[in-house]
N, CA, C and O atoms as a GROMACS GRO file, in nm:
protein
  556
    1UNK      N    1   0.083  -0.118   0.000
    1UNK     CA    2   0.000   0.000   0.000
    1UNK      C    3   0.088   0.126   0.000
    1UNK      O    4   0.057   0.218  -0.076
    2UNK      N    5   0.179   0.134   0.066
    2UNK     CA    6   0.258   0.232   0.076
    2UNK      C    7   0.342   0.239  -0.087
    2UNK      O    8   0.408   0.339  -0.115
    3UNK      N    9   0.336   0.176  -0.141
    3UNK     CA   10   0.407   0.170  -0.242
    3UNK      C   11   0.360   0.202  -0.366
    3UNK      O   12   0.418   0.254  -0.461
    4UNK      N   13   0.252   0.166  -0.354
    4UNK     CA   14   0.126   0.274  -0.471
    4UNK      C   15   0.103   0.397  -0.406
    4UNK      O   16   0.117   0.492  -0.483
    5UNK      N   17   0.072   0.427  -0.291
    5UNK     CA   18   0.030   0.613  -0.236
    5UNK      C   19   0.192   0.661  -0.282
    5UNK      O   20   0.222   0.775  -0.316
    6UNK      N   21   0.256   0.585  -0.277
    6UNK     CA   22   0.426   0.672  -0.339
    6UNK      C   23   0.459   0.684  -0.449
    6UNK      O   24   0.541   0.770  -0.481
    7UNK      N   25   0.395   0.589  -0.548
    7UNK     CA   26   0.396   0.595  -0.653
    7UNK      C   27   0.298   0.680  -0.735
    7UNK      O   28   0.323   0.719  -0.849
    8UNK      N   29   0.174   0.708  -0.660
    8UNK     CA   30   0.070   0.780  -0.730
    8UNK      C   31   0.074   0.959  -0.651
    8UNK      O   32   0.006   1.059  -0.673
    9UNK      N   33   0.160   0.935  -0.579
    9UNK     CA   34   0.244   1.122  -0.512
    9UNK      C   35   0.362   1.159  -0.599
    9UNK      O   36   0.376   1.272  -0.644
   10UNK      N   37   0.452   1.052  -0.623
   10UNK     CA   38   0.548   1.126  -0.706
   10UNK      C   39   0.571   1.103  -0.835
   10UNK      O   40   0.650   1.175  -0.896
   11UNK      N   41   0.514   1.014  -0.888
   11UNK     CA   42   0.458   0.970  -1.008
   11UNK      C   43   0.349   0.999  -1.092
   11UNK      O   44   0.237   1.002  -1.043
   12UNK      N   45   0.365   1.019  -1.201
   12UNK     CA   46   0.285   1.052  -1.294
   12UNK      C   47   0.221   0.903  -1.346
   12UNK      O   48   0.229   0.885  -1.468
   13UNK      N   49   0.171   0.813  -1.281
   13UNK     CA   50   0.073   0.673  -1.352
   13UNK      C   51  -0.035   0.720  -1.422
   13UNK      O   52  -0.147   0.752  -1.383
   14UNK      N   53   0.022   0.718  -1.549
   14UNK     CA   54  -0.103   0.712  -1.690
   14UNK      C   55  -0.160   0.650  -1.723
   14UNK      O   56  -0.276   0.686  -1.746
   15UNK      N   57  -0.109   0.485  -1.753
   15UNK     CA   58  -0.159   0.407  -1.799
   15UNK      C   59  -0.153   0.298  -1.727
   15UNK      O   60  -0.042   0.280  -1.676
   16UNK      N   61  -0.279   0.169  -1.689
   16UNK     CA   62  -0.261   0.073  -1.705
   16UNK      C   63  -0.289  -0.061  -1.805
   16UNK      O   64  -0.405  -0.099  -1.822
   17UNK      N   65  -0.219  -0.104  -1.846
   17UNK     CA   66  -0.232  -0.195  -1.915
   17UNK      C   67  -0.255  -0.358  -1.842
   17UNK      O   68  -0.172  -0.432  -1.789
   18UNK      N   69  -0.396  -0.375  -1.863
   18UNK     CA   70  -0.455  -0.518  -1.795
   18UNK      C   71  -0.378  -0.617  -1.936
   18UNK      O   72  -0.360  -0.553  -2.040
   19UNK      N   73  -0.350  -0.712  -1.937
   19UNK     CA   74  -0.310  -0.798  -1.983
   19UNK      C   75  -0.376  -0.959  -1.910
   19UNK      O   76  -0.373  -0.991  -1.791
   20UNK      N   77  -0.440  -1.052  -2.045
   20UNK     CA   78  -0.472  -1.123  -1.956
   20UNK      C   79  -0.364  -1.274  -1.877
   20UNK      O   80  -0.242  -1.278  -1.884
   21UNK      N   81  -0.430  -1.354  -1.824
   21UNK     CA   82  -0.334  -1.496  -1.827
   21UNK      C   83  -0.247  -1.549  -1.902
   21UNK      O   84  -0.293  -1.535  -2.015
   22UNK      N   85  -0.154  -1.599  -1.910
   22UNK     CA   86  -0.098  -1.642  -2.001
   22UNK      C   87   0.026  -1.617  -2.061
   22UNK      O   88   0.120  -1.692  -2.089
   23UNK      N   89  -0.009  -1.387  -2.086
   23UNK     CA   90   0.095  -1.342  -2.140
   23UNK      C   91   0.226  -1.352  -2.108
   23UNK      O   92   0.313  -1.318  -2.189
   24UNK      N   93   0.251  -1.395  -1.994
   24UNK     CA   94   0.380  -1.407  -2.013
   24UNK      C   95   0.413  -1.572  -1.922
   24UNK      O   96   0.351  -1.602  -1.820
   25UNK      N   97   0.509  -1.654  -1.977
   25UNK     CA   98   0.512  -1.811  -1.960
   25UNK      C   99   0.514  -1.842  -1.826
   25UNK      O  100   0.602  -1.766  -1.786
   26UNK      N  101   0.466  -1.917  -1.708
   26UNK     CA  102   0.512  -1.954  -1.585
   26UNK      C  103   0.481  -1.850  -1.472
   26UNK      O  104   0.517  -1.866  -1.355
   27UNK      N  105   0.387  -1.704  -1.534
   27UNK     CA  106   0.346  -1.653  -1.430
   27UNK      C  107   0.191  -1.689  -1.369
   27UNK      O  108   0.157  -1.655  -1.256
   28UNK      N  109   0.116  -1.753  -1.448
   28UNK     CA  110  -0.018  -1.850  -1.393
   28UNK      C  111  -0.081  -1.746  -1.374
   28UNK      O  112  -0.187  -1.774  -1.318
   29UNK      N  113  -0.068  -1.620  -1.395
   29UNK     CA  114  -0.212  -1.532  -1.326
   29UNK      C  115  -0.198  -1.417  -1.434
   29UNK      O  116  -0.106  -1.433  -1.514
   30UNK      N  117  -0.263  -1.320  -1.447
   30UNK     CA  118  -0.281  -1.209  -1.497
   30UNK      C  119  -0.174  -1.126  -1.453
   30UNK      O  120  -0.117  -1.124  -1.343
   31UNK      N  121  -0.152  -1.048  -1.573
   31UNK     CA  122  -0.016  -0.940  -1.557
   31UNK      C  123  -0.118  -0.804  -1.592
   31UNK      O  124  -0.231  -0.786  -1.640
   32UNK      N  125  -0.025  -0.734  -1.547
   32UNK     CA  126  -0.083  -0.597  -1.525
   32UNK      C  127   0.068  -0.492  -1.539
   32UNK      O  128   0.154  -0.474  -1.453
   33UNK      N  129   0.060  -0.439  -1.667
   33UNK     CA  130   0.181  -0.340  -1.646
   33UNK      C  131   0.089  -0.152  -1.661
   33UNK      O  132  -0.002  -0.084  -1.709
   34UNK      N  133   0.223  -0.160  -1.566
   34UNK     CA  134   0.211   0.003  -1.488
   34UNK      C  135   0.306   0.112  -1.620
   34UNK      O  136   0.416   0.069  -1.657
   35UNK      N  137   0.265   0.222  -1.669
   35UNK     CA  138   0.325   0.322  -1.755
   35UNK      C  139   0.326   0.449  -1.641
   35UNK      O  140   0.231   0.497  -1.579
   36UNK      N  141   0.446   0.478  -1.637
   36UNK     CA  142   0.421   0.638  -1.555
   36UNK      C  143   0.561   0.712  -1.556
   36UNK      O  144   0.671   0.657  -1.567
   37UNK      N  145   0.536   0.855  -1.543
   37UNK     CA  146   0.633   0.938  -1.554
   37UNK      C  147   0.714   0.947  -1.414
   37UNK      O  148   0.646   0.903  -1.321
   38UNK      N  149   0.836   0.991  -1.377
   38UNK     CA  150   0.848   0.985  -1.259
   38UNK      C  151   0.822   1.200  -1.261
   38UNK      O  152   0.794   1.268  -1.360
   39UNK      N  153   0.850   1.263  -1.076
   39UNK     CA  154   0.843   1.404  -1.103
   39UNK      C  155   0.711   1.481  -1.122
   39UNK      O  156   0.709   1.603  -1.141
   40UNK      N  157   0.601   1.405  -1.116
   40UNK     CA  158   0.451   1.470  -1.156
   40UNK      C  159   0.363   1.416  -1.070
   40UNK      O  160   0.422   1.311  -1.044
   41UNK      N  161   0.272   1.414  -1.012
   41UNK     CA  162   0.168   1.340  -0.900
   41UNK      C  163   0.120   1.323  -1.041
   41UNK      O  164   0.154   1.370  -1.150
   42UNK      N  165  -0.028   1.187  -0.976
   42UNK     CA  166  -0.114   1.126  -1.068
   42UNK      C  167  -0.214   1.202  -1.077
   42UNK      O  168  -0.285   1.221  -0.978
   43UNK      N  169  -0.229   1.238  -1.149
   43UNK     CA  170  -0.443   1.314  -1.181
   43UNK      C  171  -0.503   1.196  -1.245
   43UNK      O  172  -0.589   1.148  -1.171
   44UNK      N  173  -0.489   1.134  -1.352
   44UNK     CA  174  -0.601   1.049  -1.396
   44UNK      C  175  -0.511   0.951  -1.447
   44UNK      O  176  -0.405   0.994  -1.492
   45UNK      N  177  -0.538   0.795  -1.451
   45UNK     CA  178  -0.533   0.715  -1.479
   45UNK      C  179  -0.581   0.617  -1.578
   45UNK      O  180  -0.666   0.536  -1.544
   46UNK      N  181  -0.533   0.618  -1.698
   46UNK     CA  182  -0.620   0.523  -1.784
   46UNK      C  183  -0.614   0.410  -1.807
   46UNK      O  184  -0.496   0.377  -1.820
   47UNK      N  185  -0.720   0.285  -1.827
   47UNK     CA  186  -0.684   0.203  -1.797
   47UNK      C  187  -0.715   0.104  -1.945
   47UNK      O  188  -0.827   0.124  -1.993
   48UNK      N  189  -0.649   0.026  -2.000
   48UNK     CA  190  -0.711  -0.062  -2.139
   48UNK      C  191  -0.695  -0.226  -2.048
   48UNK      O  192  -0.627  -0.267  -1.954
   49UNK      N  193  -0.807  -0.287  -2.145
   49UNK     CA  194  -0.810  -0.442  -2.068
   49UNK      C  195  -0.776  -0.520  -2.174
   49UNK      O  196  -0.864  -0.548  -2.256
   50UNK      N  197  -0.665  -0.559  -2.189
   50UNK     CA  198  -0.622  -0.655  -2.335
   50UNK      C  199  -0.694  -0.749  -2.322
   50UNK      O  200  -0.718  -0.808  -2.217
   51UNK      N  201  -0.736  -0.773  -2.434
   51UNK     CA  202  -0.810  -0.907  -2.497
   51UNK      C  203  -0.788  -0.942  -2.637
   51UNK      O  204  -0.856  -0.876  -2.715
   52UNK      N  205  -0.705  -1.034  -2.692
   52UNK     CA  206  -0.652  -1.054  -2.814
   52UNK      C  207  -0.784  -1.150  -2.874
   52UNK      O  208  -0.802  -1.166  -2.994
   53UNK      N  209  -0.864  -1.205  -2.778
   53UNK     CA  210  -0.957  -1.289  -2.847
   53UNK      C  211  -0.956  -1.421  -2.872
   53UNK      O  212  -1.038  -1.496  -2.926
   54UNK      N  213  -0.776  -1.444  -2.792
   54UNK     CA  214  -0.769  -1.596  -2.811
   54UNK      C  215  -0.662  -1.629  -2.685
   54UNK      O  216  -0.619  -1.527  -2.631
   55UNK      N  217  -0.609  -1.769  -2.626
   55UNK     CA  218  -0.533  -1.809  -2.532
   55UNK      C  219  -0.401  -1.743  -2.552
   55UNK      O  220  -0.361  -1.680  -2.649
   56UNK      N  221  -0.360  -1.763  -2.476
   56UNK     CA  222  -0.194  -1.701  -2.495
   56UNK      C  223  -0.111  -1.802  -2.403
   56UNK      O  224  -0.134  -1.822  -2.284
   57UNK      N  225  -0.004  -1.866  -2.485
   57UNK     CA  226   0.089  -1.902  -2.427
   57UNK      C  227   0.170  -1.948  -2.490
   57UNK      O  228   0.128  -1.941  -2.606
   58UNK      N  229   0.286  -2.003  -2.490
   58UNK     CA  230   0.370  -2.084  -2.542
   58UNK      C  231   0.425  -2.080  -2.719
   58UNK      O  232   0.514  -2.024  -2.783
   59UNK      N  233   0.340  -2.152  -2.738
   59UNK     CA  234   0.257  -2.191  -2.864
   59UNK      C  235   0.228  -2.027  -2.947
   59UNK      O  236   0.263  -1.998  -3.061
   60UNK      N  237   0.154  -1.940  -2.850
   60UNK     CA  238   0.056  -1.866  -2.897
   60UNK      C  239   0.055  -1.722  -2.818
   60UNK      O  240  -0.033  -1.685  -2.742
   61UNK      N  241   0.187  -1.642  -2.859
   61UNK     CA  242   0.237  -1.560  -2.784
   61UNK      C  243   0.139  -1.415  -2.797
   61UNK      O  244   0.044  -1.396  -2.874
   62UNK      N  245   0.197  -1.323  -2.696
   62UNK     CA  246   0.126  -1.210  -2.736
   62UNK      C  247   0.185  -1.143  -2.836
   62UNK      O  248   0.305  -1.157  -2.809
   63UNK      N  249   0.173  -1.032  -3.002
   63UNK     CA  250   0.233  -1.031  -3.092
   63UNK      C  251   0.167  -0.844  -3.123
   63UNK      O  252   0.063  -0.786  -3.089
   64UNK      N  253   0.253  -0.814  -3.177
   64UNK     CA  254   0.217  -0.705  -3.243
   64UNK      C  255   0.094  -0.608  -3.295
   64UNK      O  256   0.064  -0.489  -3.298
   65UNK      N  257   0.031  -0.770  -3.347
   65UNK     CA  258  -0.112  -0.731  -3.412
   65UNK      C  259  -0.198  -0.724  -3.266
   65UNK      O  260  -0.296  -0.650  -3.269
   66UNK      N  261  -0.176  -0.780  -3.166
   66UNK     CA  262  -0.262  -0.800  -3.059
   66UNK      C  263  -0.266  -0.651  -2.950
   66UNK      O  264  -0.355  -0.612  -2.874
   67UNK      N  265  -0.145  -0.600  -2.978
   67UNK     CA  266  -0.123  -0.447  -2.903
   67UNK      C  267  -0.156  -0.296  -2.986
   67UNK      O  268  -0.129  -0.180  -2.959
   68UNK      N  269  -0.232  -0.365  -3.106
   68UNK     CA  270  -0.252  -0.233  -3.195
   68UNK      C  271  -0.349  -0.089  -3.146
   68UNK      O  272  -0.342   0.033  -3.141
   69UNK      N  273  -0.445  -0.210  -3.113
   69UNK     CA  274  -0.548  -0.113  -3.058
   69UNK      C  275  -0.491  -0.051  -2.958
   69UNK      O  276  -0.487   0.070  -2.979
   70UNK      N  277  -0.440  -0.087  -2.849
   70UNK     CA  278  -0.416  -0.015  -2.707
   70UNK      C  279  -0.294   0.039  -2.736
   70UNK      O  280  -0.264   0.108  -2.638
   71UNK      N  281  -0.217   0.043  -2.809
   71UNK     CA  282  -0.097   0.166  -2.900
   71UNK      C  283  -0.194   0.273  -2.954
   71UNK      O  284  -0.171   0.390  -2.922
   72UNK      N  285  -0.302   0.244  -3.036
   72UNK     CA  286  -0.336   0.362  -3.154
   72UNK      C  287  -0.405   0.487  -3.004
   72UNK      O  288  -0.368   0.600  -2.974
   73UNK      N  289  -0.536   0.380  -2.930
   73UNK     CA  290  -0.600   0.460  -2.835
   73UNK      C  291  -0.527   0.494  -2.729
   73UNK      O  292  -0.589   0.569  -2.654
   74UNK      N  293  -0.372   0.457  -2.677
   74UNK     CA  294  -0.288   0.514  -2.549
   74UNK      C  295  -0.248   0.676  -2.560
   74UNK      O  296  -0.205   0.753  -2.474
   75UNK      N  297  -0.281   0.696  -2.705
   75UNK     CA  298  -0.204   0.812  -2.802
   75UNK      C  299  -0.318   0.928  -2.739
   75UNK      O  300  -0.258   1.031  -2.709
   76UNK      N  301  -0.444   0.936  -2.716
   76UNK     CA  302  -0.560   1.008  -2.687
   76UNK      C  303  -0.622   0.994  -2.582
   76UNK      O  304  -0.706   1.077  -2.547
   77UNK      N  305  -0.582   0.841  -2.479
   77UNK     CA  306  -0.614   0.773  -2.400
   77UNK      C  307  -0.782   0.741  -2.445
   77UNK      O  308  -0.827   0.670  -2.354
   78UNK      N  309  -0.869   0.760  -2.529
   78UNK     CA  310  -0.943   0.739  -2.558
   78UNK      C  311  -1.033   0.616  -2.470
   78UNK      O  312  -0.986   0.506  -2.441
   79UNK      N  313  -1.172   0.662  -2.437
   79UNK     CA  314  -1.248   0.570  -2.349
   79UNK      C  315  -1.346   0.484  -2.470
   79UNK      O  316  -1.396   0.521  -2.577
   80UNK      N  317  -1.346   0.362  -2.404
   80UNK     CA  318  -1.446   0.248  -2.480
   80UNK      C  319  -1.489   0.115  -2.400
   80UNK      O  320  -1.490   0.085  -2.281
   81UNK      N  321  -1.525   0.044  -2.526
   81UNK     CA  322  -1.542  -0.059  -2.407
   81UNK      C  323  -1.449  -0.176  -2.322
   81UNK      O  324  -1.491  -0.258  -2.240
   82UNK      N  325  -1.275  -0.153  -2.379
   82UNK     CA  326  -1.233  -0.159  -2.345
   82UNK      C  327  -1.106  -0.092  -2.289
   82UNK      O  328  -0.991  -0.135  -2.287
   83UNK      N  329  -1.160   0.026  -2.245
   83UNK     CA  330  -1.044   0.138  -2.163
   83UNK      C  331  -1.166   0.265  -2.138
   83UNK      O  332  -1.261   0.303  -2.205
   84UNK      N  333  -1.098   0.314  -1.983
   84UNK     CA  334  -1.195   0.408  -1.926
   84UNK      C  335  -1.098   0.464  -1.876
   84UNK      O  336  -0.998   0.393  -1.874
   85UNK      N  337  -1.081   0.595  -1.818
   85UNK     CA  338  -1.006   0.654  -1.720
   85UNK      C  339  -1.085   0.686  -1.552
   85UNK      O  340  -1.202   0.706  -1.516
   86UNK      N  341  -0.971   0.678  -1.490
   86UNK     CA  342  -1.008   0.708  -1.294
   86UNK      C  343  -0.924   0.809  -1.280
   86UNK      O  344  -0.810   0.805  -1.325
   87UNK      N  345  -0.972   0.910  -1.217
   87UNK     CA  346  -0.944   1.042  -1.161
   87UNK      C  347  -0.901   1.005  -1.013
   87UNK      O  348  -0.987   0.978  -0.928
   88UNK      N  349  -0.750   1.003  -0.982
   88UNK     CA  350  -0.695   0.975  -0.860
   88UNK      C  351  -0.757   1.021  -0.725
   88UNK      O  352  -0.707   1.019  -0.612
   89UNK      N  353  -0.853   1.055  -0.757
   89UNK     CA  354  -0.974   1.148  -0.629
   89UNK      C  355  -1.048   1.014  -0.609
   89UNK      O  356  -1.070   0.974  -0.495
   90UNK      N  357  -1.085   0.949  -0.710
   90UNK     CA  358  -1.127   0.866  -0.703
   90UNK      C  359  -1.085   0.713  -0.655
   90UNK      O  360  -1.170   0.624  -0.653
   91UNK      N  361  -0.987   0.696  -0.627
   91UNK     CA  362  -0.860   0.576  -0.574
   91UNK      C  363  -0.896   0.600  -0.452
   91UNK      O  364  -0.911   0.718  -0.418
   92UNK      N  365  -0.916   0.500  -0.364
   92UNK     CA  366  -0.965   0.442  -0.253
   92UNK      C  367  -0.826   0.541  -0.185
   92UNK      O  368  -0.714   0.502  -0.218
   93UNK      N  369  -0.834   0.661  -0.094
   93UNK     CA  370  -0.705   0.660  -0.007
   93UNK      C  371  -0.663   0.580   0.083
   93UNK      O  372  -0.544   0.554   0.072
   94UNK      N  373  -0.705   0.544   0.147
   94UNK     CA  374  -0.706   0.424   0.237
   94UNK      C  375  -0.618   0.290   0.193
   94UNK      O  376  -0.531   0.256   0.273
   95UNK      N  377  -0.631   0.221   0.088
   95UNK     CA  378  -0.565   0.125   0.029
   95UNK      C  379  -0.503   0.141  -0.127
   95UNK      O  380  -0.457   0.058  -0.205
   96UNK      N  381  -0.517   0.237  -0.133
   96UNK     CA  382  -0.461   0.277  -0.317
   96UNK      C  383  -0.473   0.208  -0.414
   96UNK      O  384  -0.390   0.214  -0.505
   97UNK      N  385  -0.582   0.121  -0.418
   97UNK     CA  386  -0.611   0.014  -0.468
   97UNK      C  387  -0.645   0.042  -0.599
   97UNK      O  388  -0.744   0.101  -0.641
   98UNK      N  389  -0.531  -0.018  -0.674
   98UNK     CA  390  -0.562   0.010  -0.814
   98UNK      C  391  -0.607  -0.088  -0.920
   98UNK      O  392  -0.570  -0.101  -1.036
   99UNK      N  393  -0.702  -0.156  -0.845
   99UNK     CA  394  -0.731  -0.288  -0.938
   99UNK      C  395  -0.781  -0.269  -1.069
   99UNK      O  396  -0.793  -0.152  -1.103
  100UNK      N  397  -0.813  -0.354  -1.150
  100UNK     CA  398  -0.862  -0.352  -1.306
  100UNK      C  399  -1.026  -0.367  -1.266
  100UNK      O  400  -1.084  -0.468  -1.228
  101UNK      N  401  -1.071  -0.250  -1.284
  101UNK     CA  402  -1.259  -0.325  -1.264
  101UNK      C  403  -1.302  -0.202  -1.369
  101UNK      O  404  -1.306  -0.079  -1.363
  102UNK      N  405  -1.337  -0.324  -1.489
  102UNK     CA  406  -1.373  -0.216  -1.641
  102UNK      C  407  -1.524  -0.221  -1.566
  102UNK      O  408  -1.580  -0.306  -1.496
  103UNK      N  409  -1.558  -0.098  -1.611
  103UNK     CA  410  -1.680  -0.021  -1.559
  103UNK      C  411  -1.797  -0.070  -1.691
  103UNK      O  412  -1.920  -0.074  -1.688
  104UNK      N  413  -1.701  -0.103  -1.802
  104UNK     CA  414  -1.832  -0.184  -1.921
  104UNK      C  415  -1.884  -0.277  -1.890
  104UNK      O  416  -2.005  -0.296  -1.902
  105UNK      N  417  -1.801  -0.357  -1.841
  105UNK     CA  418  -1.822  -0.514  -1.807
  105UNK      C  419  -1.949  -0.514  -1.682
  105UNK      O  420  -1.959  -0.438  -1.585
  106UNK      N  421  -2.042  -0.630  -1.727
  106UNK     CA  422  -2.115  -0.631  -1.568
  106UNK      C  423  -2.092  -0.733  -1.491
  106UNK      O  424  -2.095  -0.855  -1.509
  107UNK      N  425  -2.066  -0.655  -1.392
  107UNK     CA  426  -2.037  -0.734  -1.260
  107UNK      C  427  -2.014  -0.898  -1.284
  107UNK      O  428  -1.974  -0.912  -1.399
  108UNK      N  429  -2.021  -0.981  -1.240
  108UNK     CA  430  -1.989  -1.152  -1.215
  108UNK      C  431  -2.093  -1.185  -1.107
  108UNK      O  432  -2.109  -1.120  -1.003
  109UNK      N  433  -2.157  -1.286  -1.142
  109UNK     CA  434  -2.254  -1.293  -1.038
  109UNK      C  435  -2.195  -1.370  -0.977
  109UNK      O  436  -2.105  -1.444  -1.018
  110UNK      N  437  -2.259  -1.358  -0.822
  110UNK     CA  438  -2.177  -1.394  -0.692
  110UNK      C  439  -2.208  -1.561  -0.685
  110UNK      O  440  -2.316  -1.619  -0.698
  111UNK      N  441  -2.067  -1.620  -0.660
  111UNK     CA  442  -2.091  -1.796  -0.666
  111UNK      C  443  -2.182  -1.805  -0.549
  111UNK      O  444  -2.195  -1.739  -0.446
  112UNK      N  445  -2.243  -1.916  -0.603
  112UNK     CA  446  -2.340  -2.013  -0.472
  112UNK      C  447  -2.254  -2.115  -0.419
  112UNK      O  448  -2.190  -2.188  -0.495
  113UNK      N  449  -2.247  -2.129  -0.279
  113UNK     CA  450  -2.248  -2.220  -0.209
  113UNK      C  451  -2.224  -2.314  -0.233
  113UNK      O  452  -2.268  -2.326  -0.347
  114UNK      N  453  -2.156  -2.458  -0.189
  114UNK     CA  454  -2.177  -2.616  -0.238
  114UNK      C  455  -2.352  -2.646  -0.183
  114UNK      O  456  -2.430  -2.708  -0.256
  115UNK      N  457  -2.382  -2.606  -0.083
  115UNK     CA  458  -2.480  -2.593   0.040
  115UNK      C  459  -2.643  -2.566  -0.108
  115UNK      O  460  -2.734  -2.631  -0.159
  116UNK      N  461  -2.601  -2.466  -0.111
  116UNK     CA  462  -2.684  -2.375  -0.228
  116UNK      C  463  -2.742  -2.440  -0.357
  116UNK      O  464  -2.851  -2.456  -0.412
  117UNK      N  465  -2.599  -2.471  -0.375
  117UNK     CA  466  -2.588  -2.604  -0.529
  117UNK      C  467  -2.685  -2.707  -0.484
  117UNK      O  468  -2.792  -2.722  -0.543
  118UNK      N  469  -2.657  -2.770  -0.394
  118UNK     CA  470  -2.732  -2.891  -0.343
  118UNK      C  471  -2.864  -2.906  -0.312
  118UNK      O  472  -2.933  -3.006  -0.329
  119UNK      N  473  -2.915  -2.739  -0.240
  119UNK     CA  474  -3.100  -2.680  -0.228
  119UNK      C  475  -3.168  -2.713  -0.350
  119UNK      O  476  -3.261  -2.784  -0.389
  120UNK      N  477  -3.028  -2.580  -0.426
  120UNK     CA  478  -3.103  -2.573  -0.560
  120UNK      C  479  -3.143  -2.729  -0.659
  120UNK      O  480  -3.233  -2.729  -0.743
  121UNK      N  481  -3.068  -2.839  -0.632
  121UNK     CA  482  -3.092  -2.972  -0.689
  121UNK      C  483  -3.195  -3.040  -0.614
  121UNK      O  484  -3.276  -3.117  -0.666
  122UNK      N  485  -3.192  -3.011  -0.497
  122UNK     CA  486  -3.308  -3.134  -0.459
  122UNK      C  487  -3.473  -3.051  -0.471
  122UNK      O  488  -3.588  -3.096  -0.462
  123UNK      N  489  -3.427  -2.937  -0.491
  123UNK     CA  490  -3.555  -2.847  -0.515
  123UNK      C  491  -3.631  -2.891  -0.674
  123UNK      O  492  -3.751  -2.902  -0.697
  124UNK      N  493  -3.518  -2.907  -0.764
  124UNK     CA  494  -3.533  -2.908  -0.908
  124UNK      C  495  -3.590  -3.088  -0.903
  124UNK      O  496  -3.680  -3.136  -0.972
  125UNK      N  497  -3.527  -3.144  -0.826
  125UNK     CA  498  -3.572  -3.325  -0.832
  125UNK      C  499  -3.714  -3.306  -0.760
  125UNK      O  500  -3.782  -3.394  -0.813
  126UNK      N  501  -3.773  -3.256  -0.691
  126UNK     CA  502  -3.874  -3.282  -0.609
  126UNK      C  503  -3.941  -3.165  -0.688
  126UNK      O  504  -3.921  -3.087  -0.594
  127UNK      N  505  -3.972  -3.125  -0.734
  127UNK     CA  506  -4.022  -3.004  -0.844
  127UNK      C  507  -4.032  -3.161  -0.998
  127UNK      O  508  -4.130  -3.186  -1.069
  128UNK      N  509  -3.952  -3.203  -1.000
  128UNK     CA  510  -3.943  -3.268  -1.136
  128UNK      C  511  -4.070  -3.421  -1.060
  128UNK      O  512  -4.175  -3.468  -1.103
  129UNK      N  513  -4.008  -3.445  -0.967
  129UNK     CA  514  -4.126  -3.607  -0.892
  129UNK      C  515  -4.246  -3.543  -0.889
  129UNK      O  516  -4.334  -3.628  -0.903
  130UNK      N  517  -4.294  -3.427  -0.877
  130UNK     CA  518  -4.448  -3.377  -0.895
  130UNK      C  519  -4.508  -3.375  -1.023
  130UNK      O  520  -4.625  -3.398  -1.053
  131UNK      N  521  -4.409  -3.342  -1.096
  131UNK     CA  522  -4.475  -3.321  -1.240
  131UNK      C  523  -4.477  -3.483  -1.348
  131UNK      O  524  -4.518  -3.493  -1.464
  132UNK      N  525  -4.425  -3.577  -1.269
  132UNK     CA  526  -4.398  -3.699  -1.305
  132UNK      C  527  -4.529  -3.787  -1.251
  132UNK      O  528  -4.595  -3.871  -1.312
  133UNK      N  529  -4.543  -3.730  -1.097
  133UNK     CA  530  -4.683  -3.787  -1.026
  133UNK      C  531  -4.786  -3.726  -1.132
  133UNK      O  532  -4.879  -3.790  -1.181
  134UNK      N  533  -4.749  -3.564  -1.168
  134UNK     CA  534  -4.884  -3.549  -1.238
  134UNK      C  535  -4.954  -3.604  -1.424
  134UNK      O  536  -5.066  -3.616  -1.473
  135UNK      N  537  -4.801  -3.626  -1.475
  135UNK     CA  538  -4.796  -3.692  -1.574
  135UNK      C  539  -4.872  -3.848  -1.604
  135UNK      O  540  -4.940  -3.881  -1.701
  136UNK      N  541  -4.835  -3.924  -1.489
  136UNK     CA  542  -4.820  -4.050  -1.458
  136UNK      C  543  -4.998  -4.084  -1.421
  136UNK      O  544  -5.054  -4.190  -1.448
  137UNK      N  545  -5.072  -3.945  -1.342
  137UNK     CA  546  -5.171  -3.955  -1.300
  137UNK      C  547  -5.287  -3.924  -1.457
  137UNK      O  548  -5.409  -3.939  -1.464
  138UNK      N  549  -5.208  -3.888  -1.545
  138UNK     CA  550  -5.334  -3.880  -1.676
  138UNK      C  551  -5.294  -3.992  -1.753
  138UNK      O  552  -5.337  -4.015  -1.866
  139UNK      N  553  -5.214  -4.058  -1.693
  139UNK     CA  554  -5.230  -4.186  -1.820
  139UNK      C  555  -5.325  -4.310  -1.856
  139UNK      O  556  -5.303  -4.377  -1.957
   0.00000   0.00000   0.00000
């Protein structure tokens, strides 16, 4: 935490670049690179969410053609549906939390339970044995 409020006081962070899984070999999670000036505090932050449209790894690297868009729009910082900007007023002070949460995208609905999973099945079987009693009863 201290290390982003220091970085976003004496730093100029322009850009982030979300990158997804994959891009780079043996790191197993999502990369996220940071662009910033040093000498300037942060005012706004823009953010692009790479998506090449296909897996990445090994085999199937990240390439030129895949960084076009977020080169042409870094130039204007331009907002869409994949890149928006945050106004450092807006960054949690408290934790400087600069996570990737594209504001296009909707939300993820919240997982259920194993507990939940299991309601929801014996609800759907005993919902399904009624309509079987009632089937069974016009024949």
């Amino acid at each position: 935490m201290e290390l982003r409020r220091e970085l976003l006081a004496s730093c100029n962070l322009h850009t982030v670049l979300d990158c997804p899984s994959g891009t780079f070999q043996g790191a197993g999670v999502k990369t996220v690179v940071l662009f910033f000036d040093k000498g300037a505090p942060t005012r706004k932050i823009w953010y692009y969410q790479l998506d090449p449209g296909r897996s990445l790894g090994k085999t199937n690297p990240l390439n030129d053609a895949d960084l076009a868009e977020f080169v042409a729009l870094q130039k204007t910082k331009a907002g869409g549906e994949k890149s928006w900007t945050v106004s450092v007023a807006d960054v949690d002070a408290s934790t400087c939390d600069l996570s990737v949460k594209n504001p296009h995208m909707p939300e993820a609905a919240p997982q259920r339970t194993p507990q939940q999973i299991i309601d929801d099945m014996l609800a759907r079987d005993a919902e399904t044995s009624t309509l079987l009693a009632q089937v069974r009863g016009m024949l």
